[in-house]
C-alpha positions in Angstrom: -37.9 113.4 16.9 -39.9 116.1 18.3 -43.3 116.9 17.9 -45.5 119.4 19.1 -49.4 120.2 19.4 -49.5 123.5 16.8 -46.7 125.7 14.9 -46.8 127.7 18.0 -46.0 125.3 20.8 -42.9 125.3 22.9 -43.7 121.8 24.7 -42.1 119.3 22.6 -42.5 115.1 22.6 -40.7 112.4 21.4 -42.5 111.0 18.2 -41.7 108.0 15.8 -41.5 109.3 12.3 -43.0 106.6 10.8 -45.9 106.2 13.0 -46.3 110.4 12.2 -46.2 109.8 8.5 -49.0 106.5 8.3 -51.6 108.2 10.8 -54.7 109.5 9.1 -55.8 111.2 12.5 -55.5 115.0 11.1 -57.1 113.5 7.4 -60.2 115.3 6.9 -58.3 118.8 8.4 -55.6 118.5 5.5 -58.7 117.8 3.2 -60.3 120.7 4.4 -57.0 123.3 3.5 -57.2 121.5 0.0 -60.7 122.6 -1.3 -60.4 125.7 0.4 -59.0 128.9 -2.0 -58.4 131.8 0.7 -54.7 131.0 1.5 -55.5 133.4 5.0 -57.9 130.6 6.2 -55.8 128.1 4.9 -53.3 129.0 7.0 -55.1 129.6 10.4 -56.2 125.7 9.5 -52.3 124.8 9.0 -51.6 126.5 12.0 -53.8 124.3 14.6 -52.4 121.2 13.2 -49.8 118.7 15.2 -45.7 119.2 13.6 -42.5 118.2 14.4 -38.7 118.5 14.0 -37.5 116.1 11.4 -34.5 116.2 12.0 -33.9 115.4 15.7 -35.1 116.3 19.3 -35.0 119.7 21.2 -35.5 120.9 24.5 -36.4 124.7 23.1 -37.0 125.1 19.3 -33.8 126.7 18.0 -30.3 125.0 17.0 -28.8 125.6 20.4 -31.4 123.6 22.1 -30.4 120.3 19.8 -30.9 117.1 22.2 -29.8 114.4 19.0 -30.2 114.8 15.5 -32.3 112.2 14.2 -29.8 111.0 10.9 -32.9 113.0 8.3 -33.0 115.9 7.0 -36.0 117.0 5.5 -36.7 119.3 2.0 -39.2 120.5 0.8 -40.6 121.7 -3.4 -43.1 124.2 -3.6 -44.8 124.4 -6.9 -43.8 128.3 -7.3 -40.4 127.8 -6.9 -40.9 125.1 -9.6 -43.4 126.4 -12.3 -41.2 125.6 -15.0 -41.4 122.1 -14.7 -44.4 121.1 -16.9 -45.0 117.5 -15.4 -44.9 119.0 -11.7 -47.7 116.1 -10.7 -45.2 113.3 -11.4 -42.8 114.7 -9.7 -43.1 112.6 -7.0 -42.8 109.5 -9.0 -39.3 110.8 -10.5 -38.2 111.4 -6.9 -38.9 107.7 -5.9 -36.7 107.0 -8.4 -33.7 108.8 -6.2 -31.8 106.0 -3.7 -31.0 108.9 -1.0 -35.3 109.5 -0.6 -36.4 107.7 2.4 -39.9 109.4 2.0 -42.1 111.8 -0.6 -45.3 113.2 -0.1 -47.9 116.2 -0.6 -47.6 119.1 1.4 -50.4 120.4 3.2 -52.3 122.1 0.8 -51.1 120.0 -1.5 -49.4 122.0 -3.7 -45.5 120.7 -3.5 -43.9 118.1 -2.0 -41.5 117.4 0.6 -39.3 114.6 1.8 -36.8 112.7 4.5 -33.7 112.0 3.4 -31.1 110.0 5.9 -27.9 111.9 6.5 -25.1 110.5 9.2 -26.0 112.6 12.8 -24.8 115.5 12.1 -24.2 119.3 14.1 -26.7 121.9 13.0 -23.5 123.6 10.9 -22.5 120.1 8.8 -26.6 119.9 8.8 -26.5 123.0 7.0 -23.6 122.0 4.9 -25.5 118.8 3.4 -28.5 120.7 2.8 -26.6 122.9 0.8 -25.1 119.9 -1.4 -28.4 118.6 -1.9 -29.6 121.8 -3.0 -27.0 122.1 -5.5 -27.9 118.5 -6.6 -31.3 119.3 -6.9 -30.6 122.4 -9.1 -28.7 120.3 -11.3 -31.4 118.2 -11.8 -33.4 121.2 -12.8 -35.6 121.2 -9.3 -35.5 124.1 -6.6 -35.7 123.0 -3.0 -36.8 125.6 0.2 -33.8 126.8 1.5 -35.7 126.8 4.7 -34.5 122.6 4.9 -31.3 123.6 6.0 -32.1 124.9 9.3 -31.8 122.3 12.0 -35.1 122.7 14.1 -37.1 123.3 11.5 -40.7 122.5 11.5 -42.6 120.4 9.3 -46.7 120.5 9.9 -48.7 117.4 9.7 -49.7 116.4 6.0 -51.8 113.1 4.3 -50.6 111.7 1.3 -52.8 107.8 1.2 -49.9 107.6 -1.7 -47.0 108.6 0.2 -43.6 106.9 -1.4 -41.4 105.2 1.4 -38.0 103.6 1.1 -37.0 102.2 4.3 -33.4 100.8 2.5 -33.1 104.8 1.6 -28.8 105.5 1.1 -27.6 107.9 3.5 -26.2 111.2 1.9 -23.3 112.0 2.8 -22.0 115.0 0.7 -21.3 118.3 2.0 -20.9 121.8 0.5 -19.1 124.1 2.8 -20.0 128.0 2.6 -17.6 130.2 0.1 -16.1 133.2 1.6 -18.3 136.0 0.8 -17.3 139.1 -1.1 -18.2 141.7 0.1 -17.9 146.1 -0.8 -17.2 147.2 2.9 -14.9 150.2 3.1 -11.6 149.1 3.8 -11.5 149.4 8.1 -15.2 149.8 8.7 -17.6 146.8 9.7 -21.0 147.3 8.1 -22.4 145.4 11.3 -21.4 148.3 13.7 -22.8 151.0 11.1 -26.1 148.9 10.4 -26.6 148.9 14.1 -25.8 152.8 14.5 -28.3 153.7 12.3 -30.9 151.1 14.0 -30.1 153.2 17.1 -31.0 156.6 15.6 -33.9 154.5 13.8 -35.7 153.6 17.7 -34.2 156.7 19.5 -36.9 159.1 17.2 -39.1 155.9 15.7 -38.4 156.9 12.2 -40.0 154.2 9.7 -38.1 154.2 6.9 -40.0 151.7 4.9 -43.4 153.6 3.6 -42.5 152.1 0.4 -43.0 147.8 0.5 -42.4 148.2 -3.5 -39.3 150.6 -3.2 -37.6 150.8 0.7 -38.5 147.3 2.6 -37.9 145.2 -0.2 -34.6 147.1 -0.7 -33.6 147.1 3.4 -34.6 143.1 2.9 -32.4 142.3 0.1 -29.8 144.2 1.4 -29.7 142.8 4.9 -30.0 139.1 3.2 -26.7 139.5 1.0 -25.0 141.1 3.6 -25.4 139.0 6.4 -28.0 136.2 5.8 -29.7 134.6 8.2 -28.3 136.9 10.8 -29.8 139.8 9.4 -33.7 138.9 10.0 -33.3 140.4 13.2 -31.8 144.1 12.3 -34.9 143.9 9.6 -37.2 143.2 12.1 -36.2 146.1 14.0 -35.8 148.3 10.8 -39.5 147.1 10.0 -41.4 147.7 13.0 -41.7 151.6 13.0 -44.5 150.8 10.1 -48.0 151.5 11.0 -48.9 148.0 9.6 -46.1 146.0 10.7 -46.8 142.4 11.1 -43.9 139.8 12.5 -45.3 136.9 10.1 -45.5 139.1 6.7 -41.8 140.6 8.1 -40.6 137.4 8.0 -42.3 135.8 5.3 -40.2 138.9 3.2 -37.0 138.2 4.7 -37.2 134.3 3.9 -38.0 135.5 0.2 -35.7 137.5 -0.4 -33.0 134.9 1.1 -34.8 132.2 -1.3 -34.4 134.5 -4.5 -31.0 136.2 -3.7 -31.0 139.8 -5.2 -27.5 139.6 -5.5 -27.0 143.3 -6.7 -29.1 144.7 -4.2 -26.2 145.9 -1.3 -26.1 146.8 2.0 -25.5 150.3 0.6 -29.4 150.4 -0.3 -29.8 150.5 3.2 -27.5 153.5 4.2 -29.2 155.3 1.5 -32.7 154.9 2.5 -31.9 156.1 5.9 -29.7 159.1 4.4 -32.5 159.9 2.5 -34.9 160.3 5.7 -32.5 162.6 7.2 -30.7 159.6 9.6 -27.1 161.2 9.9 -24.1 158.2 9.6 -20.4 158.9 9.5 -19.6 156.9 6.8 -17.7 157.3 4.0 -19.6 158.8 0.9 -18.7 155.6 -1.6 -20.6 153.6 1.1 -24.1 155.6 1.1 -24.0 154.8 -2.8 -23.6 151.3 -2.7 -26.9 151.2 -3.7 -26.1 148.8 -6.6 -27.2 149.6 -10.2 -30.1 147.2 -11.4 -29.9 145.9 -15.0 -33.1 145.2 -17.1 -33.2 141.6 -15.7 -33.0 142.3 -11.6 -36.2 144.8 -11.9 -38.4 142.4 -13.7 -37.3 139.8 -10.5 -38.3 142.3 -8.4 -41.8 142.9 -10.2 -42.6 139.1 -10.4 -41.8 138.3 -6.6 -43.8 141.2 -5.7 -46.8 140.4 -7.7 -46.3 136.3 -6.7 -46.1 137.6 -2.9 -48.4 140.4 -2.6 -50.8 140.5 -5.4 -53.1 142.5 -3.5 -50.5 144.9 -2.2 -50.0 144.1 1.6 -48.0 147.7 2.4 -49.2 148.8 -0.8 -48.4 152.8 -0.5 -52.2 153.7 -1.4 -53.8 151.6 1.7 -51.0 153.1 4.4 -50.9 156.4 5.8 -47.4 157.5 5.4 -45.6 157.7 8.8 -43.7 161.3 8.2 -40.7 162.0 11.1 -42.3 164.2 13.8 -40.0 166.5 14.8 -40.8 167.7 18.6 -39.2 171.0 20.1 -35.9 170.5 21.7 -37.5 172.4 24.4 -41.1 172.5 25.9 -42.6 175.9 25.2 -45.9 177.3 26.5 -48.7 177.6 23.3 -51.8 178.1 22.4 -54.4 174.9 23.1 -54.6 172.6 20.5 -58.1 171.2 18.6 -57.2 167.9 20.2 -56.0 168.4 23.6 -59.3 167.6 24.9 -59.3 164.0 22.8 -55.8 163.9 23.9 -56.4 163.8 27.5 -59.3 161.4 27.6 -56.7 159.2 25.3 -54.2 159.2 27.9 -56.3 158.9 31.1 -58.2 156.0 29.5 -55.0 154.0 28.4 -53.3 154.6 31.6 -56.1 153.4 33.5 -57.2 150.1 31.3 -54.9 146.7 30.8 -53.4 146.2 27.9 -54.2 142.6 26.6 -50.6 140.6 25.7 -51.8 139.1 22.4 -52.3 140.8 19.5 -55.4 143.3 18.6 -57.5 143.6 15.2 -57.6 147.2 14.4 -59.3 146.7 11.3 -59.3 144.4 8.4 -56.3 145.4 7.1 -54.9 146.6 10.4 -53.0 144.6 13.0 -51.3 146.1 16.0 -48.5 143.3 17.5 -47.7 145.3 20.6 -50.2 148.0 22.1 -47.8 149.7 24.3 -45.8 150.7 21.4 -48.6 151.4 19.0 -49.9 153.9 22.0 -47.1 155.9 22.4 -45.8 156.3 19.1 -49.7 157.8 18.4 -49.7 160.1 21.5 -46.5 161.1 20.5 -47.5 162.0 16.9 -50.8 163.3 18.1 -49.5 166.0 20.3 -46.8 166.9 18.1 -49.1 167.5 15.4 -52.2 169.0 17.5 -55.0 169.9 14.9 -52.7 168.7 11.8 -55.1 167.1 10.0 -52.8 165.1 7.7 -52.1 163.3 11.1 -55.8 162.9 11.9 -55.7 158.9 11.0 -53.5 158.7 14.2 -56.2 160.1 16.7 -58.4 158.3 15.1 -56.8 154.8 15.3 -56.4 155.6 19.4 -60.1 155.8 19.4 -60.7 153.1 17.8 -58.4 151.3 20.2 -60.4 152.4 23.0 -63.6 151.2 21.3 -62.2 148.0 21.0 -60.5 147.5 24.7 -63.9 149.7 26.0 -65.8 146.3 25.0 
């Protein structure tokens, strides 16, 4: 199979499983994630170690750039996912007990499990097909795998378990659960993909973020992008998401795989197309489609309270720690005024940013503040900045710019 040096490699090498699951080379780092509590250093830790592809070799890390599939595919049980079950520890043991498990051992922080289980060689659509029937088989068993198993190239980071189970006679699992048709709401004659990406448009043409709320909007735009088109939709959410003054790719995606592993079923695509209605995004849709919002019983809200408080306990877009990102809305024309309190800030801004480089990796603002691409976060400021000259409910912009140049100065 593949491995590679970190999670963010894109040079892969042939490895032997076995000889990846036995080695004790990357011991004492595992040990060191395991005593520590912050999960943010935990995870810079995790980060740096070796992984691989269990379940084949690639010449780029995505299903398209499948060299063989290796006859495994992996799973993986987090302890979240699985609170209920009170002898969690001996899971592992019960496991064993399973002819199909070729391997079982602690995650990295070693807090779950995962596992190899040998499947016939398989295209990254039956791949995703077995998965699913040994999902299904798990759930009947009462146990809740990471639907993140059933993607082809994913990655697995190095782990130690001195205890690890193997079964090198392992039964190869053969089953496969092919995908229902979905039912969908759309308007008879309409494609929700065409009016998704309509709005999107109007969404970068005037940088509108329409998720201020992570309690309320993104969670909403999430779930509803999930149900409607799964996997597929990460990448209208990303684009949805990044108008946000704190928008960060991982936390993006770390919503968008949640919401795809808990599966608000009555949250629509509808929520979506009233969100952006409500910020004043015009769409040509019928009115029955705007309020497809879905009605949530008594038993969907306190889902939505108990992932937010497992995922974010301290509030990551919490609306009291962002400044709300209000629609600017410039003249149609450019008129001749008065100066403005900041034109003088304004000018140094732009002269200084035009005349430094702008570093490709990402910049620490702050503690809490992390800007992912500095072109971007520089024009959308000097935009806001001169439409709002001397607005002091948009002073946190002008002040982020110079805090920027601090930063870059040094």
């Amino acid at each position: 199979m593949s491995g590679f040096e970190n999670c963010k490699s894109i040079s892969p090498k042939e490895v032997n499983l076995l000889s990846w699951l036995t080695s004790d080379k990357y011991r004492d780092k595992v040990e060191q994630v395991r005593k520590i509590q912050d999960e943010n250093i935990q995870k810079v830790i995790k980060a740096s170690l070796p992984a691989i592809t269990p379940s084949g070799t690639f010449s780029t890390r995505s299903e398209k750039g499948l060299i063989e599939h290796s006859g495994f595919m992996a799973f993986d049980i987090d302890f979240k996912d699985n609170s209920d079950i009170t002898n969690f520890d001996e899971l592992k043991k019960q496991l064993s007990k399973l002819s199909n498990v070729a391997y079982c051992g602690l995650s990295v922080r070693g807090r779950g499990f995962w596992g190899c289980v040998p499947i016939p060689g398989s295209t990254p659509e039956l791949h995703k097909q077995r998965f699913n029937a040994l999902a299904k088989d798990f759930k009947d068993m009462g146990i809740v795998l990471d639907p993140s198993g059933s993607d082809v190239c994913r990655l697995r980071i190095y782990s130690f378990d001195p205890e690890g189970y193997f079964n090198h006679n392992a039964k190869p699992y053969t089953k496969i659960l092919k995908p229902q048709p979905k039912r969908t709401t759309r308007p008879a004659l309409t494609d929700s993909r065409e009016r998704v990406e309509a709005v999107i448009s109007q969404i970068k043409e005037n940088r509108i973020d329409i998720t201020q709320s992570y309690k309320g909007e993104w969670f909403l735009i999430a779930s509803g992008m999930a149900n409607e088109f799964g996997e597929s939709g990460r990448g209208y959410f990303h684009a949805v998401s990044r108008y946000h003054l704190k928008y960060n790719e991982s936390e993006t995606d770390r919503m968008f795989d949640d919401v795809l592993k808990k599966t608000y079923s009555k949250i629509s695509i509808g929520s979506f197309f009233k969100i952006a209605s409500d910020y004043g995004i015009k769409q040509n849709i019928a009115k029955e489609s705007i309020d497809e919002i879905g009605e949530f019983d008594i038993e969907v809200k306190e889902k939505e309270a108990e992932w937010l408080n497992e995922f974010y306990p301290h509030g990551v877009r919490s609306d009291n720690r962002v400044a709300k990102m209000e629609t600017v809305k410039m003249p149609a024309t450019k008129k001749e005024s008065a100066p403005g309190p900041w034109d003088q800030d304004i000018t140094e801004l732009e002269q200084f940013f035009n005349a430094v480089g702008l570093p490709e990796a990402h910049i620490q603002l702050s503690a809490v503040e992390r800007i992912t691409d500095p072109s971007l976060f520089i024009k959308t400021h000097l935009d806001i900045v001169k439409g709002q000259n001397g607005n002091m409910r948009y002073a946190p912009y002008l002040e982020r710019l110079k805090e920027l140049r601090t930063i870059l100065s040094n």
